[in-house]
N, CA, C and O atoms as a GROMACS GRO file, in nm:
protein
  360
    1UNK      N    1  15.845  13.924  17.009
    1UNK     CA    2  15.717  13.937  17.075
    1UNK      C    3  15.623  14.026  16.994
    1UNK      O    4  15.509  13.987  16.968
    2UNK      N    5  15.667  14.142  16.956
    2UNK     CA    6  15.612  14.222  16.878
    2UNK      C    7  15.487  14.123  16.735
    2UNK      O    8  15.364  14.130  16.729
    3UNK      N    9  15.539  14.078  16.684
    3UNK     CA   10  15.506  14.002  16.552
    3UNK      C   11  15.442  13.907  16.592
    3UNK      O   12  15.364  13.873  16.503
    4UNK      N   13  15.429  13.817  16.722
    4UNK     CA   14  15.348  13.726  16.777
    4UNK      C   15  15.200  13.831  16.821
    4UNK      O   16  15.083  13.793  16.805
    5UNK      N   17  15.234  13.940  16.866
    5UNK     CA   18  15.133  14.024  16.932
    5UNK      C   19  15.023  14.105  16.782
    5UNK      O   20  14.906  14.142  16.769
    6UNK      N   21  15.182  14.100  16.672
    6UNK     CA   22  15.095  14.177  16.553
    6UNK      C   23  14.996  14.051  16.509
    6UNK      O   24  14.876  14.072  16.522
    7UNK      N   25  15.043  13.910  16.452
    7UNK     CA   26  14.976  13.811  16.486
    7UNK      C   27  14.802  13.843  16.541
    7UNK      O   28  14.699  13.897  16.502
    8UNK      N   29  14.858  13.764  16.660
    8UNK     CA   30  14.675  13.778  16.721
    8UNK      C   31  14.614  13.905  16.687
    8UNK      O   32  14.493  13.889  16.675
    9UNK      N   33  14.651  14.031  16.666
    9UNK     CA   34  14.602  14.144  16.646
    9UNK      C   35  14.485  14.077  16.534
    9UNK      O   36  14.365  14.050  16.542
   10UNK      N   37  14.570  14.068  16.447
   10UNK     CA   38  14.518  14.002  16.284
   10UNK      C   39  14.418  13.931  16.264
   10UNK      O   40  14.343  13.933  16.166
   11UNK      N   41  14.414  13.824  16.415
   11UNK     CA   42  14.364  13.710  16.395
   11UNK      C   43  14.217  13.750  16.446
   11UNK      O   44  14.121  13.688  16.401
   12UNK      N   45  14.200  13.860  16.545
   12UNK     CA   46  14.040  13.878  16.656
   12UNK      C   47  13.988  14.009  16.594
   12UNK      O   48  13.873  14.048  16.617
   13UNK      N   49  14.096  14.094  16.493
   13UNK     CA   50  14.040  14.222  16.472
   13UNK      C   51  13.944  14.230  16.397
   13UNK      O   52  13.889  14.338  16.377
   14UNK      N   53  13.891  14.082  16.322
   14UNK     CA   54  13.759  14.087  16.216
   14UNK      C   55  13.652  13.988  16.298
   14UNK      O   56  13.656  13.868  16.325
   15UNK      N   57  13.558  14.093  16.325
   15UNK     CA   58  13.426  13.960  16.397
   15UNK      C   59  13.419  13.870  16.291
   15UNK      O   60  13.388  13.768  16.354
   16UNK      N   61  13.427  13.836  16.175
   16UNK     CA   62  13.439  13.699  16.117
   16UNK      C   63  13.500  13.609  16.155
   16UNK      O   64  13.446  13.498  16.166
   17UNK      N   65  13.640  13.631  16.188
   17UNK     CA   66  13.740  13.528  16.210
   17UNK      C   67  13.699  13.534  16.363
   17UNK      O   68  13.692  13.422  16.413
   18UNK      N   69  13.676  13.611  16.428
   18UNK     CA   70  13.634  13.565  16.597
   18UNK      C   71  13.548  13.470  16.613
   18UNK      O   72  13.554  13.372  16.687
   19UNK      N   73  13.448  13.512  16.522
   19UNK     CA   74  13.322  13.394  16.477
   19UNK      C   75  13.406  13.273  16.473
   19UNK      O   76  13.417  13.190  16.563
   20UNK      N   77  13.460  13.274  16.361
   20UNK     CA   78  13.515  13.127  16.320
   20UNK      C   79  13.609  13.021  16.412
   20UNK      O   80  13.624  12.899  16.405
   21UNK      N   81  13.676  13.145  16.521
   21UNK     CA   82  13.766  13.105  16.632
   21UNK      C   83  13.660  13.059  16.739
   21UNK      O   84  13.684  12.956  16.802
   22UNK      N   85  13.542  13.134  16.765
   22UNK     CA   86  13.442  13.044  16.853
   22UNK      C   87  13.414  12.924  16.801
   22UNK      O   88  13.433  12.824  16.870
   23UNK      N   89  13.357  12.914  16.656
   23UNK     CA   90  13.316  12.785  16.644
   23UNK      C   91  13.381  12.700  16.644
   23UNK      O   92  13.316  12.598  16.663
   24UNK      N   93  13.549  12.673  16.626
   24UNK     CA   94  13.621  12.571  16.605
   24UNK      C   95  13.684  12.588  16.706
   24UNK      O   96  13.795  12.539  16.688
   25UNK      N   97  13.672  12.655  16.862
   25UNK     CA   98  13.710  12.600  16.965
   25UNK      C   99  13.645  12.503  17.056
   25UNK      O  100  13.687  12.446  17.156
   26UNK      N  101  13.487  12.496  16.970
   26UNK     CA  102  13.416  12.372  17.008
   26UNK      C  103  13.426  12.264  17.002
   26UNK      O  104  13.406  12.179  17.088
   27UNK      N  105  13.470  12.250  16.862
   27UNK     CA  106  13.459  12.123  16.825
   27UNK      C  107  13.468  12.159  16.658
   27UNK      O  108  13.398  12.245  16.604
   28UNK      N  109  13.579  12.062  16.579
   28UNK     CA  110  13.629  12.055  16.478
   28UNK      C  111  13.556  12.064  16.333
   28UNK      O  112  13.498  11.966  16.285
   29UNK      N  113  13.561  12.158  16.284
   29UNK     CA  114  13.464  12.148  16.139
   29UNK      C  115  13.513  12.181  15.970
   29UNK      O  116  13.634  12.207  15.974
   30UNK      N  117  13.490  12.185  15.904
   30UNK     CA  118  13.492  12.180  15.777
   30UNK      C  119  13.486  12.325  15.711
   30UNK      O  120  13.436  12.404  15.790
   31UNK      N  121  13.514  12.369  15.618
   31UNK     CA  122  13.490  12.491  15.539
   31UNK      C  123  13.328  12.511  15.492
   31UNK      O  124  13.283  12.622  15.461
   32UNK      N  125  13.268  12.420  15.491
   32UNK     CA  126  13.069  12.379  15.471
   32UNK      C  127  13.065  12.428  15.516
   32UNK      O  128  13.046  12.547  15.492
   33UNK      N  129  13.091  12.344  15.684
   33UNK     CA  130  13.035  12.399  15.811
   33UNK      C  131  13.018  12.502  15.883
   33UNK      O  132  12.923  12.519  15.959
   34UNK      N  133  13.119  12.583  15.862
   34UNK     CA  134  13.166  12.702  15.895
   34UNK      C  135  13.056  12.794  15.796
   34UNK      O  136  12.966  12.860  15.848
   35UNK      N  137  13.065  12.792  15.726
   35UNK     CA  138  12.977  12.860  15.587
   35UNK      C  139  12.796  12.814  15.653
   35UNK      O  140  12.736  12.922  15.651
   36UNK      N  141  12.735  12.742  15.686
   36UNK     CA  142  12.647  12.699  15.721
   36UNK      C  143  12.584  12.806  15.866
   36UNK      O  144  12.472  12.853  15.879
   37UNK      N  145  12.726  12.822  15.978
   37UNK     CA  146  12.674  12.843  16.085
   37UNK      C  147  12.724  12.960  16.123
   37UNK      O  148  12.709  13.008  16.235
   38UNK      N  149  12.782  13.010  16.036
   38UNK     CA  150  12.819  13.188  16.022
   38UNK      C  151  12.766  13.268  15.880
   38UNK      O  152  12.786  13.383  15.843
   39UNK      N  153  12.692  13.163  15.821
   39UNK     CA  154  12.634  13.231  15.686
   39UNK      C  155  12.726  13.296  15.595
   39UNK      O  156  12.687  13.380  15.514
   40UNK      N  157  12.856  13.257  15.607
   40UNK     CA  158  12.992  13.349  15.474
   40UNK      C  159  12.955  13.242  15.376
   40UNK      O  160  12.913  13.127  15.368
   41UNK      N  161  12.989  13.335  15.313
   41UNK     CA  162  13.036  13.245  15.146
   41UNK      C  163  13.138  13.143  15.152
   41UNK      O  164  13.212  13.156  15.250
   42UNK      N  165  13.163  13.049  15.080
   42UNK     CA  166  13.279  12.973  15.099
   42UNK      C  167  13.378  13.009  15.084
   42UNK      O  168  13.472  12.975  15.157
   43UNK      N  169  13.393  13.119  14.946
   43UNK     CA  170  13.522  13.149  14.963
   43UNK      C  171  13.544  13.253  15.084
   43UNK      O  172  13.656  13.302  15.093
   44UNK      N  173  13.460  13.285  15.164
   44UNK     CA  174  13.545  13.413  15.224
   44UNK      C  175  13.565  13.329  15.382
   44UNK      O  176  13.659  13.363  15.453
   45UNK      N  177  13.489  13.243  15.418
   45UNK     CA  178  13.514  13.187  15.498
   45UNK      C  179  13.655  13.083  15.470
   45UNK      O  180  13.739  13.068  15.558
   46UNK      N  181  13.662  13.036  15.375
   46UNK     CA  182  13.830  12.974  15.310
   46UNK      C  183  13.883  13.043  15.321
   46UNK      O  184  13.985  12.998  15.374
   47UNK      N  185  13.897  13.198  15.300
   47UNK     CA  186  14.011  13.274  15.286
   47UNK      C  187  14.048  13.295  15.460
   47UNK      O  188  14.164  13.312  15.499
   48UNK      N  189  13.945  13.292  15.540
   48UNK     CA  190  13.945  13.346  15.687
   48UNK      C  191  14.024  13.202  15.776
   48UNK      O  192  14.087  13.195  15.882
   49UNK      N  193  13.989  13.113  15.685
   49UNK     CA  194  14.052  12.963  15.780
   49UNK      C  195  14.222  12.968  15.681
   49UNK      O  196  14.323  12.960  15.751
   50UNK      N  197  14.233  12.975  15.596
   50UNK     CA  198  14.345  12.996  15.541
   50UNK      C  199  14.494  13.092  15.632
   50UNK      O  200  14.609  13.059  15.662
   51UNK      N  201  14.411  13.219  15.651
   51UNK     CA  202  14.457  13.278  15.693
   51UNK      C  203  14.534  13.283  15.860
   51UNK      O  204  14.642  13.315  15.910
   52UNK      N  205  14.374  13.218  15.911
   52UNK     CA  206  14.414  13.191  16.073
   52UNK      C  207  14.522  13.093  16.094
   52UNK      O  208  14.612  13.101  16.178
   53UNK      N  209  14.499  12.988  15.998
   53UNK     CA  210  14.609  12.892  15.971
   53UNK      C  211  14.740  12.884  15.949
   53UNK      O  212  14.824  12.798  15.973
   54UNK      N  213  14.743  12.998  15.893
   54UNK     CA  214  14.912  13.007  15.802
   54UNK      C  215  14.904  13.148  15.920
   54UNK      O  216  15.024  13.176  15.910
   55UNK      N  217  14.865  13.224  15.994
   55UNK     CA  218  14.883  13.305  16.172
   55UNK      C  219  14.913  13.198  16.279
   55UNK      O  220  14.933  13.231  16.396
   56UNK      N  221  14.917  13.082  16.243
   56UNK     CA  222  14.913  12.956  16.323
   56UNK      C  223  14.852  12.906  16.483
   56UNK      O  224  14.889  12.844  16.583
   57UNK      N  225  14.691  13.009  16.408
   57UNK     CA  226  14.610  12.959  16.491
   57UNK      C  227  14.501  12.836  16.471
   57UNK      O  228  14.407  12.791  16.536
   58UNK      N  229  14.566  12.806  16.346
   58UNK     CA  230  14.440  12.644  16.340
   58UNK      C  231  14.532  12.530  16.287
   58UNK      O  232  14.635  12.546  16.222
   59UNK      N  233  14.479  12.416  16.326
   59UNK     CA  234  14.508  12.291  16.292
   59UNK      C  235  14.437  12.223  16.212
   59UNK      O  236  14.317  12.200  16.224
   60UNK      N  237  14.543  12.172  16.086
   60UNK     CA  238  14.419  12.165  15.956
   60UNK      C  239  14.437  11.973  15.950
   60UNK      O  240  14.552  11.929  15.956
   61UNK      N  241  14.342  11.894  15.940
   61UNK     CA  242  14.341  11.790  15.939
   61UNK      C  243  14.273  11.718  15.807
   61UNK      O  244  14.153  11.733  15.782
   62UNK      N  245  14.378  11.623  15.708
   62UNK     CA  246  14.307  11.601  15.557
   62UNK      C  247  14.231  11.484  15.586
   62UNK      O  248  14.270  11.405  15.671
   63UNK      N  249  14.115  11.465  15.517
   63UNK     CA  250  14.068  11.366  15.529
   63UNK      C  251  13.977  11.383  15.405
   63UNK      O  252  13.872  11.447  15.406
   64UNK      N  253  14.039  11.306  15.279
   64UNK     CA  254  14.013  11.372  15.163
   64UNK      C  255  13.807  11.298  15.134
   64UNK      O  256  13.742  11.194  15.145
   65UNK      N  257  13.794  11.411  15.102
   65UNK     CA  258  13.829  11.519  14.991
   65UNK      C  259  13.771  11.638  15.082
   65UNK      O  260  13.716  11.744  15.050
   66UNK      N  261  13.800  11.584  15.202
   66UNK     CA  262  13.765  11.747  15.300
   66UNK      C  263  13.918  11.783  15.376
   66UNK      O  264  14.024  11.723  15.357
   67UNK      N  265  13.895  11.891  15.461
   67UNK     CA  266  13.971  11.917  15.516
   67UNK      C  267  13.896  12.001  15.641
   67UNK      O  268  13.824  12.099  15.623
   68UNK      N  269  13.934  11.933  15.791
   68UNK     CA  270  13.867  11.953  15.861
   68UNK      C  271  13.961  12.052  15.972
   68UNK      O  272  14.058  11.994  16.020
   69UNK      N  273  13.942  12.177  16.009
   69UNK     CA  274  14.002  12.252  16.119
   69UNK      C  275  13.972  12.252  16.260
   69UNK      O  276  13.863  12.220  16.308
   70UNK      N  277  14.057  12.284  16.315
   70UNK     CA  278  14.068  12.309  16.416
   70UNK      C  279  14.149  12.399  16.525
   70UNK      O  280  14.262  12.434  16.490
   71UNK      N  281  14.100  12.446  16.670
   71UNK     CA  282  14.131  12.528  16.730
   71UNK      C  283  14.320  12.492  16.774
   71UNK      O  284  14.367  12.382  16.804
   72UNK      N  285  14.378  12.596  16.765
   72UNK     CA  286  14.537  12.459  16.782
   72UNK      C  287  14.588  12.564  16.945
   72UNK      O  288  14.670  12.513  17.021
   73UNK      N  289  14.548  12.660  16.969
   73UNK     CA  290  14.583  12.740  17.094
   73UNK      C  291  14.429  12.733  17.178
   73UNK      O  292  14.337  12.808  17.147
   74UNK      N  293  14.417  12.634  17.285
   74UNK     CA  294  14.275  12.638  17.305
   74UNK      C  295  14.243  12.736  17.450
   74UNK      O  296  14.140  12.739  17.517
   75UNK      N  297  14.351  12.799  17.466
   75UNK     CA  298  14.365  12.941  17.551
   75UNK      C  299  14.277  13.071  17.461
   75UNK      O  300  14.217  13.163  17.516
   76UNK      N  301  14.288  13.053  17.331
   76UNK     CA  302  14.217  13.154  17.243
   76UNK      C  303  14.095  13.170  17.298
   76UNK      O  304  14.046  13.280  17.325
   77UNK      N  305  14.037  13.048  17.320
   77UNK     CA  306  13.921  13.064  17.367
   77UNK      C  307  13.879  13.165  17.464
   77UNK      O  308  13.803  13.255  17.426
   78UNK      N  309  13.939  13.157  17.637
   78UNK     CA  310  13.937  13.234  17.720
   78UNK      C  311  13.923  13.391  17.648
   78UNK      O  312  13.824  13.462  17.660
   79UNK      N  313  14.051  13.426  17.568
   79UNK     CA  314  14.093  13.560  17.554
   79UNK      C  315  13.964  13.613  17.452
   79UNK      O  316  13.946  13.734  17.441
   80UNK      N  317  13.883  13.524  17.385
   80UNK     CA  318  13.760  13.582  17.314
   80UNK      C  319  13.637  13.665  17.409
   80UNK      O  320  13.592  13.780  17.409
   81UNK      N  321  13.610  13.537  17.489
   81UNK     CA  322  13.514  13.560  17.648
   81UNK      C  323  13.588  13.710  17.713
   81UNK      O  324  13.512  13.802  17.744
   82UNK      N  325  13.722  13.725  17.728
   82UNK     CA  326  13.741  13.846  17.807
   82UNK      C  327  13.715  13.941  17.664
   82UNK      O  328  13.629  14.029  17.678
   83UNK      N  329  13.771  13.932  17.550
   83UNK     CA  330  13.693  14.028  17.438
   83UNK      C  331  13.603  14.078  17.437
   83UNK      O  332  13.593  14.198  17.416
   84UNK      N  333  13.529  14.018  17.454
   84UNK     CA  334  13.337  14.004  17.454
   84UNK      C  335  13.303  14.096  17.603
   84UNK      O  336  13.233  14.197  17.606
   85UNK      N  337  13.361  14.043  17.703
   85UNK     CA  338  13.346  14.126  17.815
   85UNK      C  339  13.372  14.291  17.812
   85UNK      O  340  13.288  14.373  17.850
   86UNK      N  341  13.497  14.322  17.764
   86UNK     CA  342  13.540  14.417  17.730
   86UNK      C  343  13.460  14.472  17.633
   86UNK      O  344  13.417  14.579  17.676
   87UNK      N  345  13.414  14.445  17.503
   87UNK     CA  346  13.334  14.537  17.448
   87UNK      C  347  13.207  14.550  17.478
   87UNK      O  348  13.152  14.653  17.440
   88UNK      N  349  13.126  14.445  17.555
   88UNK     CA  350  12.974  14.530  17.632
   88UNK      C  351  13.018  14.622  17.704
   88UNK      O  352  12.935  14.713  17.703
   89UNK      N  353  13.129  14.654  17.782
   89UNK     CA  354  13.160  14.728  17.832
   89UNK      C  355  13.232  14.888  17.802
   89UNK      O  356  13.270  14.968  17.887
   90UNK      N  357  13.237  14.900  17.663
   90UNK     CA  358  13.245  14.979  17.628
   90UNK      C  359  13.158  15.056  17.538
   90UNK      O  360  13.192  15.169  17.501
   0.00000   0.00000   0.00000
């Protein structure tokens, strides 16, 4: 349990990757896309989908010569919204 918990720690502790966990609990996008609607660089937004991925919070789908992600725990979602709650509140 511990290492599942260090996990998500990993995964929400950078508003980047929270970013990136909102947008691809919408609806499925690309490394562009992501770069487009959070303004990162490509590589740092690659390194952030890389990462969530191999934490095995995304689902990576080839469809060459892209590769399109997605949300793969769609409970993440909820636990962002109570995030968000929690820090106006603090």
């Amino acid at each position: 349990m511990e290492l599942k918990e260090e996990k998500l720690s990993r995964a929400i502790s950078a508003y980047s990757r929270r970013q990136i966990l909102r947008l691809l609990a919408e609806k499925e996008m690309t490394v562009t896309e992501v770069c487009k609607k959070t303004g990162q660089s490509k590589s740092l937004a690659s390194r952030h989908l890389t990462m969530l991925h191999d934490l095995g919070f995304l689902v990576v789908r080839k469809e060459f010569p892209h590769k399109f992600y997605s949300l793969k725990i769609k409970e993440l979602r909820s636990l962002l919204d109570v995030y968000d709650t929690v820090i106006e509140k603090i």
